[in-house]
C-alpha positions in Angstrom: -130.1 -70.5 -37.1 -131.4 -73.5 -39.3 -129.4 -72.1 -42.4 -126.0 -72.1 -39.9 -126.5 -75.6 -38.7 -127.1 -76.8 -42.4 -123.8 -74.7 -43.3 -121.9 -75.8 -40.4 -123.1 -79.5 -41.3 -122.0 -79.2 -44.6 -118.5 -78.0 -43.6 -118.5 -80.9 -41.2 -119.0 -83.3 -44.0 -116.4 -81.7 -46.5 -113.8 -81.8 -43.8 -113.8 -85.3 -42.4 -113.9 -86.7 -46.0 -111.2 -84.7 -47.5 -109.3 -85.7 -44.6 -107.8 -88.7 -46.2 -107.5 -87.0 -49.9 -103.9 -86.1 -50.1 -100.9 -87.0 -52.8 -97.6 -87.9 -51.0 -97.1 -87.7 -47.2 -98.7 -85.3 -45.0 -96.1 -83.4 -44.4 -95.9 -82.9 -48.8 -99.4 -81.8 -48.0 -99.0 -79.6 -44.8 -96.3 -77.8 -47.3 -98.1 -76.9 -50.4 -100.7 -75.6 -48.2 -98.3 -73.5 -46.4 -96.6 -72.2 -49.9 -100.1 -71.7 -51.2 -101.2 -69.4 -48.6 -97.6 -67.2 -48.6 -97.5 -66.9 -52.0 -101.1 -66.0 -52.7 -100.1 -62.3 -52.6 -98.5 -62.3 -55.8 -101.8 -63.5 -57.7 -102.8 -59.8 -57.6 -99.4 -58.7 -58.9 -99.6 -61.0 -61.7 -103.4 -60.4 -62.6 -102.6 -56.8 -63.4 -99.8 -57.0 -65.2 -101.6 -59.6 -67.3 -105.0 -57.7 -67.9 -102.6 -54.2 -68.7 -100.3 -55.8 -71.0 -102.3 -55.2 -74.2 -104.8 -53.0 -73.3 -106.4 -50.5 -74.9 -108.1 -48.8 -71.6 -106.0 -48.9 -68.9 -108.3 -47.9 -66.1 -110.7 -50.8 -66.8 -107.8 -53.3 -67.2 -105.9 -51.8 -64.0 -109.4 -52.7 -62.3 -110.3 -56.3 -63.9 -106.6 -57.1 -63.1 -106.9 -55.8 -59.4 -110.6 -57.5 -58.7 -109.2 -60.8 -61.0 -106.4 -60.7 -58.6 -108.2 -60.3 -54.8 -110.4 -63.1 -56.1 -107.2 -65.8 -56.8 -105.6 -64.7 -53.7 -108.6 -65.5 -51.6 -109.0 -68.7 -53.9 -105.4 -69.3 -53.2 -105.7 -69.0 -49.3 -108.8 -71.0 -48.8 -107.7 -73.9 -50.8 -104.1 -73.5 -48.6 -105.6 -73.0 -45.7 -107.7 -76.4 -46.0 -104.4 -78.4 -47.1 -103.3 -77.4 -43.9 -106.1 -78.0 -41.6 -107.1 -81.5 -43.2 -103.5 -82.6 -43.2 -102.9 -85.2 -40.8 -99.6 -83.9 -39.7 -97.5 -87.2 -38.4 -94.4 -85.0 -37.0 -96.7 -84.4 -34.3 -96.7 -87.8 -32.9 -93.6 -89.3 -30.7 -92.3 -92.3 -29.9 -93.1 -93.8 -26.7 -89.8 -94.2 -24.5 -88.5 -97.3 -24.2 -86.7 -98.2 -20.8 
């Protein structure tokens, strides 16, 4: 329980102060985030075909390319996913009506 709280304190701290690191508008943000995550797929793809292009075993390169490949897509998705949680999305917010 101690080693949760610490975790969950830790992620507390990370969160609110990466809150207000962003380049460009949120929105800029909110959208690499969102093509990070979508596109993370194609890490894996890539990864083999670069570990098989010159290799001499292809079992073993097949399987560094595939494990190299799992790892950057779950790279790619947690760093997306925390673009889009920490963005402060302003298309949120309305106006207030004016009579």
């Amino acid at each position: 329980m101690k080693r949760m709280s610490s975790f969950l304190i830790a992620a507390f701290v990370f969160v609110v102060f990466a809150v207000p690191s962003f380049a460009g508008t949120p929105a800029e943000k909110f959208k690499g985030g969102l093509k990070s995550v979508v596109t993370s797929p194609a890490q894996v793809s890539d990864s083999i075909m670069a570990e098989t292009k010159n290799a001499k075993f292809f079992p073993f390169a097949f399987a560094g390319g595939l494990l190299k490949g799992v790892f950057y897509m779950g790279k790619n998705i947690v760093t997306g996913l925390a673009d889009i949680v920490t963005s402060p999305f302003e298309g949120l917010k309305q106006e207030p009506v004016k009579k």
